[in-house]
N, C-alpha and C positions, 0 to 999 in steps of 0.2 A: 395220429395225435401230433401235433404242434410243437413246435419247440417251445413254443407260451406260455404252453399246458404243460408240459413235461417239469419247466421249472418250477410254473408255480405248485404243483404238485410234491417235488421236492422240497421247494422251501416250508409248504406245512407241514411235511413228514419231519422236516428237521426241528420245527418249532415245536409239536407235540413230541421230538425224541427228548430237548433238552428240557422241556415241560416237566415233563414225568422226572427224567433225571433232578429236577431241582425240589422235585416233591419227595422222592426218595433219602434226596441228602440233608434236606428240612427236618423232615421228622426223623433224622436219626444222629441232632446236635451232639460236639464231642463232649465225651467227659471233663475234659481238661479245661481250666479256668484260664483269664488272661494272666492272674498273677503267677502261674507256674512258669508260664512262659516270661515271665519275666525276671524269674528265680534264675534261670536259665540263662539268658542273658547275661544277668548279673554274674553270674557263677565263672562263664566265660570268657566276660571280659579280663577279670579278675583276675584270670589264672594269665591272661594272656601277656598280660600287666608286670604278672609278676617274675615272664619268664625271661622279660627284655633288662639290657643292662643301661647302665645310668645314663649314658649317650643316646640311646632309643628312647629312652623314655622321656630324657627332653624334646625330643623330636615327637613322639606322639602325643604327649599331654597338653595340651592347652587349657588356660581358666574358662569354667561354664561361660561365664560373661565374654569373654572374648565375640569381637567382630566378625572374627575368622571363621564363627560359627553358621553366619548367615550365607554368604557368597558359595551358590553350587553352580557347579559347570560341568560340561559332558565334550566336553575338544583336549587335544591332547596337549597338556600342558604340565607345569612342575608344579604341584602341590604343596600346603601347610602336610605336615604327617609323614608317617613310617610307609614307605612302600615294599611291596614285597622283597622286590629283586634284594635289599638289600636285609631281610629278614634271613632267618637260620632255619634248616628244615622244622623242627621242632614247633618255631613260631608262626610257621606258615599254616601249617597242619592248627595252630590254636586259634589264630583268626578266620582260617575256614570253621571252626568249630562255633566263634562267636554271629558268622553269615548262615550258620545251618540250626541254631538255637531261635533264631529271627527270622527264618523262612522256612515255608514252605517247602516241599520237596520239587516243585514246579517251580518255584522262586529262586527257585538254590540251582535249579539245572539252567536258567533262564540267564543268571548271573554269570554263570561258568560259564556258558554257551557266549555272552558276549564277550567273555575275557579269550578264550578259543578262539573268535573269530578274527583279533589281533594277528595272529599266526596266517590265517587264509590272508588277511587286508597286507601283509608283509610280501608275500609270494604274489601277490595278484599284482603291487604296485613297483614290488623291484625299487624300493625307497625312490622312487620321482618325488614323490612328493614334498622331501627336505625334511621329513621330522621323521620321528623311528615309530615303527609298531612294535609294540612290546608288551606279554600277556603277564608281565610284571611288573608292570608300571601302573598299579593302582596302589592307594594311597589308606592308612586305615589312620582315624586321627580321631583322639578320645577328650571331648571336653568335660572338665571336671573329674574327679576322681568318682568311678562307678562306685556309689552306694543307694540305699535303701532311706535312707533317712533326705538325702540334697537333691538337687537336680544334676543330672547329668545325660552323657549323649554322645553318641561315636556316629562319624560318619568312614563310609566305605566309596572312595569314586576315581575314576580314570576314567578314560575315551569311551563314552557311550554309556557309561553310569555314575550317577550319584544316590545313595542311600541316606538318608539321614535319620537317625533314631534320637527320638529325646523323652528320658526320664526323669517327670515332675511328682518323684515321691508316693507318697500315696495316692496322689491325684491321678496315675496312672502315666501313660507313654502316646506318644504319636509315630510314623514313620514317614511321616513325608515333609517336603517333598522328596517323591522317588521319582526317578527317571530313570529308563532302560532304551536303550534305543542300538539298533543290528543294521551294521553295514558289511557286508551286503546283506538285503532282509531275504535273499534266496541266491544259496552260492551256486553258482551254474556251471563251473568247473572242478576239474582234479577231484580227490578221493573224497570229498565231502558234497559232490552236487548234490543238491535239493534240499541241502539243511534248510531248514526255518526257525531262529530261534525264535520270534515274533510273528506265528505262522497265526494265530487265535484271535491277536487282537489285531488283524487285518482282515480273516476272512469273515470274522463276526460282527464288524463293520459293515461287510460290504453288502454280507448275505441281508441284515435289517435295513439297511438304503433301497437294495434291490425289492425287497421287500413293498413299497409305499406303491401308493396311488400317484397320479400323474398331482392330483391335487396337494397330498401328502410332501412330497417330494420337493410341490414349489416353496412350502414352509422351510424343508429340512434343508434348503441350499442355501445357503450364505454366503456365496462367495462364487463366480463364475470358477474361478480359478484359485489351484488349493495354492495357500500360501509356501515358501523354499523350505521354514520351518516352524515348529510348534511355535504359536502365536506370541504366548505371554513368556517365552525364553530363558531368561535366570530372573527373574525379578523376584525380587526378596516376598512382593507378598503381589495376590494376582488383581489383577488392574484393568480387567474387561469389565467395562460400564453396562454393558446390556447382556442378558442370559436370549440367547437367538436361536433359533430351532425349529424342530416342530419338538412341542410338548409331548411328554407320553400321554397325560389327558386325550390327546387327538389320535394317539394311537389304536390299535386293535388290541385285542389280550394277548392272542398271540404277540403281537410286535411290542407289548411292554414287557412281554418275559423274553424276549432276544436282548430287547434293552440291559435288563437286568443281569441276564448272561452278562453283557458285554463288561457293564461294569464289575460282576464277578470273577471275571479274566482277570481283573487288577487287583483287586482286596485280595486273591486266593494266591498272590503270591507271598504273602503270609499265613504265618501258622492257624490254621482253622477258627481256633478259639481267639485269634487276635482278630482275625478277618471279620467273623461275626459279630465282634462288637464295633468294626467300623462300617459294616453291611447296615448296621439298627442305626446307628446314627444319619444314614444316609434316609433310610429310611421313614424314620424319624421327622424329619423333613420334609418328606412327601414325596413316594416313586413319579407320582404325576407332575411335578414343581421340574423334575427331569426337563432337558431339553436335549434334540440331537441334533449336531448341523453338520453339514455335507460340505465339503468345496472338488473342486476335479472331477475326474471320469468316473466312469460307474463299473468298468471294464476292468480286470487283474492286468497290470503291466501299466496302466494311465496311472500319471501322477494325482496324488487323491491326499485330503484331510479329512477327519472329522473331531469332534469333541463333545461333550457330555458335561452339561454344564446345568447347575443347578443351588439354590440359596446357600449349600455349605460346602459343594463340592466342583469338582475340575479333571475331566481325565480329556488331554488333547492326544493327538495322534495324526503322523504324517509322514509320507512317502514318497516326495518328490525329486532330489536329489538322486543321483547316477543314475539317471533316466528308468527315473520311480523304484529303485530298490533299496534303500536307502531309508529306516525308519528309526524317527524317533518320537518316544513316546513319555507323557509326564503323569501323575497322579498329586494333585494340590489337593490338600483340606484348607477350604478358604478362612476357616474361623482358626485351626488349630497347625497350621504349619510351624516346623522347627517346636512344636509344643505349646504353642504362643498362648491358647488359653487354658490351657492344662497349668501351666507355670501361672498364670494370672491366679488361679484357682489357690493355687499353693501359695503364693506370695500373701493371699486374704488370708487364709486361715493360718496361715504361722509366721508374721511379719516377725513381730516380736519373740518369740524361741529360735528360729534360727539366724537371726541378724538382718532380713532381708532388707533392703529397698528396692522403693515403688519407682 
């Protein structure tokens, strides 16, 4: 038997493993509602709120409307907001508490994993590079004061992540744009080789490209060469004019449920009952309105892109940088980033009781 056959034998054994697995976790939704999880939230911001003294708290509080609220970035720079390093154990332990109310338990290892590998990127570069690594140099910054009744919204971000949550009242919450992105995306030395904090959404990328027809394939390539980094970069809202790809439409069943994986890699780094209501809205949509497009090699270790791009959504992904290990990764909601129409929602039905303007 072939090495041709061998693979493509694996890749459908893998496609009906996660098959089955998505049919398993379908039919056995969680109990838990979004608003719990948003009680939760609220609960710990609150507390975290309330255990900082008058100096932190001008530093972490910004107004909801504030500017300050749109501009995310993932390079290592001086932020708006409270950073750890200069947090008290106490308070450290309450903002891990308000990142593990808001994720997942794969979201929460994924975050920590990139704040960790500050530490390996310190020892690998022997500060060359002019600027410091430091797994306390992330920033937590709370627009509005968290309540039940206003809008408000904490973002969490340093070198390689930006988190954004925003609460539009009863109209409910968004979380993105998120970005996570692992340098190195596989450490090859000292006592941690072979981590992968972003081991899932590389090889479930690769495995659905590997995946295509020779014809399949000429659709899914957009790009001879993957671009240095994720396309649409900080821009406050996303600005790619054409959805390019191959369709899932053109896909196989199998290769629309890899798809589907692929994007459930990103929603499940939230808490289940948040994920699945931003799974329905994608869906919602149309899993076939899906598009996947390829740039780079097709081989682990070539520098490579893809993205998933569709009428309300945006998940990019890229690994070109230190000679391809180097990843980072975005999830846009193109209708609702920063909350944008969750708060539009809110501002109609209660201009007039809470003061709003349009």
């Amino acid at each position: 038997m072939n090495i041709i056959k061998i693979t493509c034998i694996f890749i459908s054994l893998l496609f009906l493993n996660i098959w089955g697995c998505m049919q398993n976790q379908e039919s056995n939704p969680s109990d838990a509602e979004p608003g719990d999880n948003l009680e939760k939230i609220l609960e710990s911001s609150i507390h975290l709120i309330s255990i900082l003294d008058d100096e932190q708290k001008a530093t972490i509080l910004l107004p909801f409307n504030s500017e300050e609220r749109y501009p995310f970035n993932y390079i290592p720079m001086e932020r708006k907001g409270l950073n750890i390093k200069d947090m008290t154990s106490e308070q450290r332990i309450a903002t891990h508490n308000v990142l593990q109310a808001s994720l997942s338990s794969q979201g929460y290892l994924k975050v920590t994993g990139i704040m960790r590998l500050e530490d390996i990127l310190h020892e690998l570069e022997n500060g060359d590079l002019g600027f410091e690594r430091d797994p306390e140099l992330y920033y937590m910054t709370f627009f509005g004061q968290p309540s039940k009744q206003e809008p408000w919204g904490w973002r969490f971000e340093g070198h390689h992540m930006s988190l954004n949550f925003t609460s539009a009242a009863n109209n409910g919450f968004s979380f993105t744009p998120a970005f996570l992105g692992s340098n190195p995306a596989e450490v090859r030395s000292g006592p941690y080789t072979g981590l992968r904090v972003l081991a899932m959404e590389e090889d479930l990328g690769r495995t659905l490209v590997n995946s295509f027809s020779a014809s399949q394939l000429s659709k899914a390539v957009i790009m001879d060469e993957a671009p240095r980094d994720i396309v649409t970069g900080t821009d406050r809202e996303v600005l790619l004019e054409e959805i390019a790809g191959l369709p899932a439409s053109d896909m196989t069943e199998l290769q629309r449920k890899l798809l589907w994986q692929v994007v459930k890699e990103y929603a499940n780094n939230l808490k289940p009952e948040t994920a699945s209501v931003q799974l329905q809205r994608i869906k919602a949509a149309g899993i076939d309105s899906l598009h996947f497009g390829w740039a780079g090699g097709l081989n682990r270790g070539e520098p490579h892109y893809y993205r998933i791009h569709g009428p309300t959504v945006l998940f990019e992904y890229d690994n070109v940088q230190n000679d391809a290990n180097h990843i980072h990764t975005v999830w846009r909601d193109i209708e609702n980033d920063f909350g944008k129409d969750l708060l539009r929602q809110h501002y109609d039905t209660a201009p007039q009781e809470h003061g709003h303007e349009h």
